[in-house]
C-alpha positions in Angstrom: 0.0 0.0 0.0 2.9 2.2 0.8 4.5 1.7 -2.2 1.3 3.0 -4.5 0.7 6.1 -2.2 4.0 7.2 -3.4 4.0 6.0 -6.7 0.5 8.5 -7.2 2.3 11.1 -5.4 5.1 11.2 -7.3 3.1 10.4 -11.0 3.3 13.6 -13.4 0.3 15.9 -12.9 -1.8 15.9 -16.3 -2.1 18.8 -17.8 -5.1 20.8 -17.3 -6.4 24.0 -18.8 -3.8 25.9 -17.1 -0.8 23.4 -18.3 1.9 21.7 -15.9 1.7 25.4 -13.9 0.0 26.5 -10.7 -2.3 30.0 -11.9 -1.3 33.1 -10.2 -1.2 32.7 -6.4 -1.6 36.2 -4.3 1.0 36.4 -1.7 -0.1 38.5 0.9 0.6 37.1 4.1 -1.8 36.4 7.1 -2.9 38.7 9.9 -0.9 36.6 12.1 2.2 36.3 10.6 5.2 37.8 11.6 7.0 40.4 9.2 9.9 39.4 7.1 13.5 39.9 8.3 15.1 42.5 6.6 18.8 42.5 6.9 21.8 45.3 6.6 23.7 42.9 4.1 21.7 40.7 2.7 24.4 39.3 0.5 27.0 38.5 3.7 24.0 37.2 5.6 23.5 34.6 2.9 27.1 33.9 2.5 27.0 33.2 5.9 24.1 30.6 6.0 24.7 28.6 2.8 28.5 28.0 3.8 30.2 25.4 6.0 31.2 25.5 9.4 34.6 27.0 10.0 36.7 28.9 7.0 34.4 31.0 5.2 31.4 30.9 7.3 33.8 32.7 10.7 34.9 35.4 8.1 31.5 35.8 6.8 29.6 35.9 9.9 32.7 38.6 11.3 32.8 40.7 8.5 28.6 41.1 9.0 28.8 42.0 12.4 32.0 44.7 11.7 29.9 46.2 8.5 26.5 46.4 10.5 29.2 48.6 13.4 30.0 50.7 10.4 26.6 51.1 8.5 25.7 52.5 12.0 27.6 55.9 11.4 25.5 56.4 8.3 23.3 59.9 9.0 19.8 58.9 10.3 21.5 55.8 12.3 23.9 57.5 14.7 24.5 55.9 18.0 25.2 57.5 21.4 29.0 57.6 21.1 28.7 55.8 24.8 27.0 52.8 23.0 29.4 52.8 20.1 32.4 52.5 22.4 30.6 49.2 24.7 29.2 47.7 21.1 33.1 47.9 19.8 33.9 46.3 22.9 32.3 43.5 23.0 32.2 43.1 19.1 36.2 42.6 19.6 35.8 40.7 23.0 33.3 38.2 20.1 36.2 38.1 17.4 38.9 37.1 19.8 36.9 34.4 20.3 36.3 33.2 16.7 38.9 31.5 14.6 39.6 33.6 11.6 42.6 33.5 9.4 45.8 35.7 10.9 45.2 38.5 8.1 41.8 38.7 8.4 41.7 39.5 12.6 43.4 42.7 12.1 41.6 44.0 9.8 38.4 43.8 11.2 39.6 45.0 14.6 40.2 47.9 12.9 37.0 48.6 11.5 35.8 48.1 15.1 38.0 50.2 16.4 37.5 52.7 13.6 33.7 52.6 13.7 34.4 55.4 17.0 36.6 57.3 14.9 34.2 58.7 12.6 32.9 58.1 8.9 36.5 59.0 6.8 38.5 56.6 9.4 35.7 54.0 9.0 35.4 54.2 5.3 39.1 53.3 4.8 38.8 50.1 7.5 36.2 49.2 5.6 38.2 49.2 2.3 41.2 47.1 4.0 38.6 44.7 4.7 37.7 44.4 1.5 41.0 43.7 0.3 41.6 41.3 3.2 38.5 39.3 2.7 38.7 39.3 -1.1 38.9 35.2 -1.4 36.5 34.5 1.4 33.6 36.8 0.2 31.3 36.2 -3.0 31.0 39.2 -5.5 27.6 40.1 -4.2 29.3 40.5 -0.7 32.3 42.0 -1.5 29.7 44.7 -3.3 27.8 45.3 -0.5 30.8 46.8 1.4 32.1 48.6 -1.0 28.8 50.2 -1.5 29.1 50.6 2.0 32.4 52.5 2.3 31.1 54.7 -0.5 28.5 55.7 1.5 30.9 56.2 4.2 33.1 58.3 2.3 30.2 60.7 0.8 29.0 61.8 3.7 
């Protein structure tokens, strides 16, 4: 019996008067249901999830967290300088915990420590990470900062 419920499930669908597709579904979402996550970087977010533990994944997942520091001295986002200085403390309390490779640390301690330093100082941390993460990140990611530290740099 088993063996014919799958069989049916998995037998083509014949054609109807709409052909093999499904027509037009509306996709408004229920009263109930809770917003869509909207994140900073989309790009490293996903570079994050879709890669392995270890390696990539560390630099991915510490390169976020130093570019959502930065993206916070963008105008309309500005932080307390108080709460800048404890975030970029305990963002580099978080990266001397993760394993990273030995260029990559430094560079991202700097755009920590440069995220209190103001917008020019931030913008050019930004670009060493760039260059420092080149082989880890994924063209869509390595976009997303540099669109990030031009930003930076116009304002």
């Amino acid at each position: 019996m088993y063996c014919a419920v799958v069989r049916a499930a998995l037998r083509p669908v014949a054609p109807h008067r709409w052909g093999r597709h499904v027509p037009h579904v509306f996709a408004t979402l229920p009263p109930y249901a809770v917003a869509p996550t909207q994140f900073r970087f989309p790009a490293l977010a996903a570079l994050a999830g879709r890669s392995a533990l270890g390696g990539q994944r560390e630099v991915a997942l510490a390169t976020y967290m130093a570019a959502r520091l930065a993206h916070d001295l963008l105008p309309g986002r500005e932080l307390d300088p108080a709460v800048c200085e404890e975030r970029a403390g305990a963002a580099k309390h978080w990266l001397s915990t993760v394993t990273l490779p030995p260029q990559v640390r430094p560079a991202l301690v700097r755009l920590v420590e440069a995220s209190n330093s103001g917008r020019a100082a931030t913008a050019t941390a930004v670009r060493g990470v760039i260059a420092v993460t080149a082989p880890q990140l994924d063209k869509a990611a390595r976009l997303e900062l540099d669109q990030l530290a031009e930003a930076l740099e116009s304002r």
